[in-house]
Backbone bond lengths (Angstrom), bond angles and torsions (degrees), N, CA, C in turn:
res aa  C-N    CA-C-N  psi(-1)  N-CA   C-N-CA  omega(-1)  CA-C   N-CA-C  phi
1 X - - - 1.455 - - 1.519 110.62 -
2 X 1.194 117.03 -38.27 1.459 128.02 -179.64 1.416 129.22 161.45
3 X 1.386 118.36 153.41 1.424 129.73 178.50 1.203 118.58 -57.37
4 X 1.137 128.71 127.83 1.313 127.61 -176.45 1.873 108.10 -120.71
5 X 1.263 105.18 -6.51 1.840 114.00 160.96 2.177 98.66 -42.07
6 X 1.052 118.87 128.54 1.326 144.56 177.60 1.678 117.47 78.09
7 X 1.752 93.76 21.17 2.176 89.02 159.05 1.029 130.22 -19.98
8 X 1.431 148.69 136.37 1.188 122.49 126.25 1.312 122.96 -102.07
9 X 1.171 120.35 109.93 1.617 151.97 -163.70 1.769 88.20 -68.49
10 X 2.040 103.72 124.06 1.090 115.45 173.09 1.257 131.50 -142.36
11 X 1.347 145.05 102.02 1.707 132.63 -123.36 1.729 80.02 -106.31
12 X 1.484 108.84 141.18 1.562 104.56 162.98 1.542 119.32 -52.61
13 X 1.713 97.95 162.71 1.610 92.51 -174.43 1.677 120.48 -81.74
14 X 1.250 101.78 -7.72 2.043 142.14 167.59 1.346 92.87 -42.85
15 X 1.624 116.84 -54.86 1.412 117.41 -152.33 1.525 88.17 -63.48
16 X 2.324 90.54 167.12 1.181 126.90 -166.63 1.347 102.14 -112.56
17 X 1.581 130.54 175.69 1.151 122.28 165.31 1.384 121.03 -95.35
18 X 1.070 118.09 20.57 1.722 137.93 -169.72 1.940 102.77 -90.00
19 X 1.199 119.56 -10.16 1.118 105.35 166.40 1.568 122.62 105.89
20 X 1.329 96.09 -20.67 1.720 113.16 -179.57 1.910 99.55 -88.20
21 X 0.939 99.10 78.70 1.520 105.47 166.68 1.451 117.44 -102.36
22 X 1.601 125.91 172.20 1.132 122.62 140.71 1.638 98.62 -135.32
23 X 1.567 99.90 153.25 1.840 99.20 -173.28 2.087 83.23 -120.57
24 X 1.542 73.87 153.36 1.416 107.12 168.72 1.603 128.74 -97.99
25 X 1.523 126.38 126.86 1.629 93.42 158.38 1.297 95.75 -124.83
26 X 0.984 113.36 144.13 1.917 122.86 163.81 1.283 109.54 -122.45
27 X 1.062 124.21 28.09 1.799 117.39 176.22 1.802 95.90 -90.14
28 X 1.315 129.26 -7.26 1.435 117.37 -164.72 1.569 95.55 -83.62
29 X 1.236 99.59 170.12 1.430 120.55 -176.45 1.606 94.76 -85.43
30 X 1.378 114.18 120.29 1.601 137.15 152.34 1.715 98.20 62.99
31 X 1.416 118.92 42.73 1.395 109.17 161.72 2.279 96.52 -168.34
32 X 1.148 84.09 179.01 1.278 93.69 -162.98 1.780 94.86 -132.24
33 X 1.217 138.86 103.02 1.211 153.61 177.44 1.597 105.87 -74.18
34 X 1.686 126.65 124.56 1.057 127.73 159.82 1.534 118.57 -113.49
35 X 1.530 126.89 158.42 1.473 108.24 167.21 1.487 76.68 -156.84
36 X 1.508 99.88 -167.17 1.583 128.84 -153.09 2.100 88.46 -130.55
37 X 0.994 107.27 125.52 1.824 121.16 -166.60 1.446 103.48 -81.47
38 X 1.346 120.18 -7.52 1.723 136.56 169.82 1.326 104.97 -76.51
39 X 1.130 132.46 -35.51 1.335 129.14 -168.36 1.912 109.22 -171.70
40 X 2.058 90.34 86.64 1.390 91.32 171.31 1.172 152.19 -103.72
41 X 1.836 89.74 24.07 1.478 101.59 152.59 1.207 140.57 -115.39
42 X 1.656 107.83 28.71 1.501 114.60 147.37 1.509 123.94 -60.12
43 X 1.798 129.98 152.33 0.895 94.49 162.89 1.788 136.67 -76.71
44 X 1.090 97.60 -171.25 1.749 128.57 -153.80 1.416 105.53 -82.19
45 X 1.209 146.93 157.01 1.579 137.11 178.31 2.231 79.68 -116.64
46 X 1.015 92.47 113.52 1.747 103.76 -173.27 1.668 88.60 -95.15
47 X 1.336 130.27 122.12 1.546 129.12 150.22 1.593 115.16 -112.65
48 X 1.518 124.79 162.25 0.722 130.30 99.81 1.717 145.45 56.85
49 X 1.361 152.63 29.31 1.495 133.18 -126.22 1.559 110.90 -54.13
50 X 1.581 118.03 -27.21 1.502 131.12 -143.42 2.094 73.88 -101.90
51 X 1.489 119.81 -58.75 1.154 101.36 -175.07 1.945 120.40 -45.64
52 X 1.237 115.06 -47.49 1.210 135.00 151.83 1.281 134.07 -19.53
53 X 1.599 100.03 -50.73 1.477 91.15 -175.04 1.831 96.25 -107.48
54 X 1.158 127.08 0.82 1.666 127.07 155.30 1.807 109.44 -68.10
55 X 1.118 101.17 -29.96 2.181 95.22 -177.06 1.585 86.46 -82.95
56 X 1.500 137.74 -55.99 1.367 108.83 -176.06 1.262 114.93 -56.44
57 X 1.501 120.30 -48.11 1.767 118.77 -172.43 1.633 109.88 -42.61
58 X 1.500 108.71 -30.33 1.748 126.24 -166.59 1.482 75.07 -65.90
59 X 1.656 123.79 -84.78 1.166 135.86 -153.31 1.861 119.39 -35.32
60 X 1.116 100.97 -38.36 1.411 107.79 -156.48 1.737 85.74 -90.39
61 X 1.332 110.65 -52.06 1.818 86.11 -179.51 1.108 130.68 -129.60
62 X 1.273 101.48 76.42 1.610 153.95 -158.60 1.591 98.35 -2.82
63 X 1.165 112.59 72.17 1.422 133.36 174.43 2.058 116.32 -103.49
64 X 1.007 105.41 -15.97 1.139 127.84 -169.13 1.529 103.73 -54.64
65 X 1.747 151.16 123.95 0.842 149.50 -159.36 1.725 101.66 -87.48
66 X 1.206 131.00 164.04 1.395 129.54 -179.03 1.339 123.57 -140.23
């Protein structure tokens, strides 16, 4: 789907200092990079921008299927 060499790795401002993060990068060209801040050199769940910004739209008003 795409390169993800020059992330810039960004933890929400929500996050805690307990370690349970997930970081974001959206600076890449035509995808949206996710990972887990426990271990960031697994790979990445790479989406999409439009897929991306439908899981936040889910998130924020709690539309999200379960």
């Amino acid at each position: 789907m795409g390169d993800i060499l020059g992330a810039q790795w960004r933890k929400s401002t929500y996050s805690t200092d307990n370690g349970n993060c997930v970081e974001v990068a959206s600076n890449l060209p035509s995808l949206v990079a996710v990972r887990d801040s426990k271990t960031p050199t697994t790979p990445a769940l790479l989406l999409p921008p439009a897929e991306w910004s439908t899981f936040l739209t889910g998130l924020k008003t709690g539309t999200l299927d379960t």
